[in-house]
C-alpha positions in Angstrom: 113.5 106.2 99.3 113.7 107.6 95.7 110.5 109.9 96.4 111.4 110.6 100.0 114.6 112.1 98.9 112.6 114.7 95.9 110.1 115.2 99.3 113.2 116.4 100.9 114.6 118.7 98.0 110.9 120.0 98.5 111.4 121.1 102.1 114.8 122.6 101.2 113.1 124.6 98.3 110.5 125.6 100.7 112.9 126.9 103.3 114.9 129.3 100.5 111.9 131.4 100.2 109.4 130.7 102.6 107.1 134.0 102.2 106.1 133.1 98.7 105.8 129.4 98.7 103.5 130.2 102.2 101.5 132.8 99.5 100.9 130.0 96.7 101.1 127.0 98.4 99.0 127.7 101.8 95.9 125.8 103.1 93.0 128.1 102.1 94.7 128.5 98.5 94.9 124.7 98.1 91.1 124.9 99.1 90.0 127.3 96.7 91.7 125.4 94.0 89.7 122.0 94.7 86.2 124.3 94.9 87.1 126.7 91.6 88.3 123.4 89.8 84.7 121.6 90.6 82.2 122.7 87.6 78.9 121.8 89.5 76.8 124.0 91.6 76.9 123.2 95.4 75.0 124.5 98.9 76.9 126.8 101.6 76.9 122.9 103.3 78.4 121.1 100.5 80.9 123.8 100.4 81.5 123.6 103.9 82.3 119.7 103.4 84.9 120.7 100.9 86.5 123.1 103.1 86.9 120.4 105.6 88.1 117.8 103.9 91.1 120.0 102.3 91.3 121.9 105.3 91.2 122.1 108.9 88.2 123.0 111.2 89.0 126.6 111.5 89.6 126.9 107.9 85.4 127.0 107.8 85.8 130.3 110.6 87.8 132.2 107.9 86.5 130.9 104.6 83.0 130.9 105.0 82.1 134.4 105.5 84.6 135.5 102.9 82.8 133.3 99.7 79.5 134.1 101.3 79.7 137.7 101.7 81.4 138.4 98.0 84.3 139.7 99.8 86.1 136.6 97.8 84.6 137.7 94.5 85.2 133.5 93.0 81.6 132.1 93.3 78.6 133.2 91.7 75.4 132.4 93.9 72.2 131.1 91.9 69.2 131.0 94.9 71.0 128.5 97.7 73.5 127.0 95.2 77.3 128.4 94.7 79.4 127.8 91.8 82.3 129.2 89.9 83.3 131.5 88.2 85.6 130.5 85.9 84.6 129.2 82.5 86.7 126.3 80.4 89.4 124.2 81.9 91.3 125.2 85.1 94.6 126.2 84.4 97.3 127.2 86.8 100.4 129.1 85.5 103.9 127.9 87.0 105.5 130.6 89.3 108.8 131.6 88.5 109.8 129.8 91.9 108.4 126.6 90.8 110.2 127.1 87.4 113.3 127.8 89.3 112.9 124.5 91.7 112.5 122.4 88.7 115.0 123.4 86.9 117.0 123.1 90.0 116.0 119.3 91.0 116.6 118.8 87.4 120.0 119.1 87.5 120.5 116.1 90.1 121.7 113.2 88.2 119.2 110.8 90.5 116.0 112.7 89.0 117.6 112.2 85.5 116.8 108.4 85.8 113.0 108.6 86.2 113.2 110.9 83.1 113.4 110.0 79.3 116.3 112.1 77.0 113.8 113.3 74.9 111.6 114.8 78.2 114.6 115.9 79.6 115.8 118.1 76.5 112.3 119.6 76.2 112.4 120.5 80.0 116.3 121.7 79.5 115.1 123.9 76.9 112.0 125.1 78.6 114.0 126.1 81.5 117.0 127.5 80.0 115.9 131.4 80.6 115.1 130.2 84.6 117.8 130.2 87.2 118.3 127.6 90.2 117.8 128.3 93.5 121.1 126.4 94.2 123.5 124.4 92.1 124.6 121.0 93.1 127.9 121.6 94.8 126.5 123.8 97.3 125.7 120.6 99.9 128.7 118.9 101.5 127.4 115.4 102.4 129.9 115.0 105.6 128.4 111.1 106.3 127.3 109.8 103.5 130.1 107.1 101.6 132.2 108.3 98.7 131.7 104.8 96.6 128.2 106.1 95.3 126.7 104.7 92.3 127.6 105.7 88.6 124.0 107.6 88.0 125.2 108.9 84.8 126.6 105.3 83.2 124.7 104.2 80.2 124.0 100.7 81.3 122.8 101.9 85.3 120.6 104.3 83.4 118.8 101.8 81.1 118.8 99.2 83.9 116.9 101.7 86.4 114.7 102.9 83.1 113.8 99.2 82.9 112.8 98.1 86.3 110.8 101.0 86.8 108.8 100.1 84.0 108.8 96.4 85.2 107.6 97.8 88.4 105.0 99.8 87.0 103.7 96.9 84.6 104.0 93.9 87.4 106.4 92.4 84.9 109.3 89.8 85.5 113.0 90.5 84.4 115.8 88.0 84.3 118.7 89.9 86.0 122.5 89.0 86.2 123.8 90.1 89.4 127.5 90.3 90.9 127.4 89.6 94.4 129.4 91.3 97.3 131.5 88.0 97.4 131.8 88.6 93.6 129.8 85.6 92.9 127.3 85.4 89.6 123.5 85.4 90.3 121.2 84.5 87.6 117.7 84.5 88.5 114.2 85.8 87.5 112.8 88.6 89.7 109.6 90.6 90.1 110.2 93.5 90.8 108.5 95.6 93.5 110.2 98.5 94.6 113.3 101.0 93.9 114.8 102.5 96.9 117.3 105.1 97.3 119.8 105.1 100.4 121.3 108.7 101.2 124.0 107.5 103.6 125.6 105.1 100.7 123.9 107.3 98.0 123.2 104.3 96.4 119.7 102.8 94.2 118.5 99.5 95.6 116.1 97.1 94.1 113.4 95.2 96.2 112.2 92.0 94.1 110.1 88.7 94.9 111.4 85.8 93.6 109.7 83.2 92.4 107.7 81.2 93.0 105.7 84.3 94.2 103.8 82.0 96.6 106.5 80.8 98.3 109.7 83.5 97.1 111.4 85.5 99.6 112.1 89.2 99.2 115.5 90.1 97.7 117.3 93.5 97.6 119.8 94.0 94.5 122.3 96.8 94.5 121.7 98.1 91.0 125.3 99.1 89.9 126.2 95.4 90.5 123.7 94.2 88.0 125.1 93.1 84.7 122.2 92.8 82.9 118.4 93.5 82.8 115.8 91.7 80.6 111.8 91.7 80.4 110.2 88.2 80.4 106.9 87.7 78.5 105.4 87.0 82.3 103.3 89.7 84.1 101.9 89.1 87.4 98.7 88.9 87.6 98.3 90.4 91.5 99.8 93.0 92.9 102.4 92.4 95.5 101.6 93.5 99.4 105.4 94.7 100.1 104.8 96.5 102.8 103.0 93.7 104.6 106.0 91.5 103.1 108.6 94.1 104.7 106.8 93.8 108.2 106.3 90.4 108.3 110.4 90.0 108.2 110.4 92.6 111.0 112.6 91.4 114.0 110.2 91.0 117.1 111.4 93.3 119.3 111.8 97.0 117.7 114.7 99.4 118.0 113.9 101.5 121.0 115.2 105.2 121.0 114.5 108.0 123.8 115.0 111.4 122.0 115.6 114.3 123.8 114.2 117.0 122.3 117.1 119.8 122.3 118.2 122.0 119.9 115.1 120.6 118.0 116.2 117.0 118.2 112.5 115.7 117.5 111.8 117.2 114.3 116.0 116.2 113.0 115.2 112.6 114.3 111.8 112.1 112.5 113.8 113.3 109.6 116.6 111.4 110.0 114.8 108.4 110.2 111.8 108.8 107.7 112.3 105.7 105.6 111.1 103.4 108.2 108.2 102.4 110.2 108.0 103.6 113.3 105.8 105.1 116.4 106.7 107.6 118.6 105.1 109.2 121.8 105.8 111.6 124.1 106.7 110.2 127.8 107.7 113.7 129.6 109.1 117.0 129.4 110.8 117.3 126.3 111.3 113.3 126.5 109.8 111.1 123.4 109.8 107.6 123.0 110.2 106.1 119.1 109.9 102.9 118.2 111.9 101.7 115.2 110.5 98.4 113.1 113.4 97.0 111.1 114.4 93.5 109.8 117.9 92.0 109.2 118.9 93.7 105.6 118.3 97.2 107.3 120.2 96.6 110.5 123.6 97.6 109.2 122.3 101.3 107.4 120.5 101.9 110.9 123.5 101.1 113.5 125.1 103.6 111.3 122.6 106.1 111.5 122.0 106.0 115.0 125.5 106.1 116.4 126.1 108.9 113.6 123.2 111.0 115.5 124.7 112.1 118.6 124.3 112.4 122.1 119.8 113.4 121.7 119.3 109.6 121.3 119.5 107.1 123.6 119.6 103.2 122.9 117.2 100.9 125.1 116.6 98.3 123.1 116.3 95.7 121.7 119.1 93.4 123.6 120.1 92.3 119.8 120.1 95.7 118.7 122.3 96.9 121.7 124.6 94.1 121.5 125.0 95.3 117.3 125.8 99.0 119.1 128.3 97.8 122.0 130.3 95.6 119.4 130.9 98.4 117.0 131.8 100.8 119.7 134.0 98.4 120.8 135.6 97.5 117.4 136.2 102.2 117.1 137.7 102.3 120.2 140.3 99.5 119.3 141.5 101.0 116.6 141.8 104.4 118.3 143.9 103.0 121.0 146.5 101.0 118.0 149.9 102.7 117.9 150.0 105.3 115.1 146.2 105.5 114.2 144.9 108.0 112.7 
């Protein structure tokens, strides 16, 4: 969830200024980057297999007769063969828009953590001169929880640090963990994957535990770990989470009908981007979206979907709709109590 989150910060940068991220980011300048940045010579098909795999089949319409012609003055034609331009190493200045985004996803304490202090004080100062596009109080998180992790305590900060490298490395760490029942778990780990969950605005740590051939998956809050050590172990395969993560999959998914109002489609897909999922379109303005999700996501997703509104509609799973009666039940008891409020 960590990188979904940036991806999202993306889309919001995007939106502030669409007219100029559409003029440096767009399709057929993406193209011409991958051909200008290729040193070897190439025919009018090779380059028409370039165009095609960074583009789309009309891109060729356009692109073609504008290289061909000269009109694009970037290739220089040798008999059949095309090549660039451009002499040395490809460089490609930052915008002041990208300077500004930077700077501005900078300032978000969760984008601190993937960062050393030395690289962030060399970015701090690069930056200094640049404005932000926005400044971190101007979003008002209206569902997420207010008990958010510390991001900015020393110990969280050298605890991500470390399992990110452990991650990176396949290495094993011997963590000391508080439980929700405020027991003490000691146990070795490898671990596989950080995840970040918006609606508690909290870091989460997927781990196998050992042995790997016969260890379950774990997730670890981080700001409940107590302490983080490497081990002189590295695995020496890479673990298949994702098949890990499916194979704990209930066996009947989450199934949703969205109606697509007040652009309910695009919000939903959004809304629930973190996990797998298929969705197809069974009518007018009617889509069907199948959500895969095992037992340590069913709490975050109950909340998500009753938090959606009235666009979604619940047909499944009989678990799953049980989990959604009982907690509509349990809100409209304590509505009905004398003096709630």
């Amino acid at each position: 969830m960590g990188y979904y989150y940036i991806a999202c910060l993306f889309v919001i940068g995007m939106d502030i200024n669409m007219n100029l991220f559409s003029e440096t980011y767009n399709c057929y300048y993406q193209i011409m980057k991958e051909i200008l940045k290729d040193k070897s010579s190439f025919t009018l098909d090779e380059l028409r297999t370039k165009i095609s795999c960074h583009g789309f089949e009309e891109s060729l319409l356009y692109i073609i007769p504008k290289l061909s012609s000269g009109e694009w003055s970037l290739l220089k034609k040798n008999g059949e063969l095309y090549c660039t331009k451009l002499s040395g190493s490809f460089y490609v200045p930052l915008t002041t828009l990208q300077k500004s985004y930077l700077k501005t996803i900078l300032q978000d304490k969760k984008m601190q953590l993937f960062l050393d202090e030395p690289s962030i004080t060399n970015l701090t100062t690069m930056l200094k001169d640049v404005p932000t596009l926005w400044d971190n109080d101007t979003f008002y998180y209206y569902d997420r929880y207010s008990d958010g992790d510390d991001f900015t305590a020393p110990a969280y900060k050298k605890h991500f640090r470390m399992l990110l490298a452990a991650i990176e490395q396949k290495r094993f760490v011997d963590i000391d963990y508080t439980s929700p029942s405020r027991n003490r778990v000691h146990h070795h780990y490898l671990p596989c994957r950080l995840e970040y969950s918006i609606k508690n605005n909290k870091f989460r740590l997927l781990a196998k535990t050992l042995p790997l051939h016969k260890g379950g998956l774990e997730t670890l809050n981080l700001e409940r770990m107590t302490k983080v050590e490497f081990l002189d172990q590295f695995a020496e395969n890479t673990v298949d989470l994702n098949q890990l993560i499916r194979s704990s999959y209930y066996k009947e998914p989450v199934c949703l009908h969205i109606y697509n109002e007040r652009n309910a489609l695009e919000r939903t897909m959004l809304h629930f981007a973190n996990y797998e999922k298929n969705t197809t379109k069974i009518g007018d303005n009617l889509y069907e979206c199948l959500i895969y999700y095992n037992k340590m996501m069913e709490t975050e997703l109950l909340i998500e979907v009753l938090s959606f509104g009235p666009m979604l509609k619940v047909l499944g799973s009989e678990h799953f709709l049980k989990q959604i009666k009982g907690r509509l039940y349990r809100q409209n008891r304590l509505e009905c109590l004398p003096n709630h409020t």
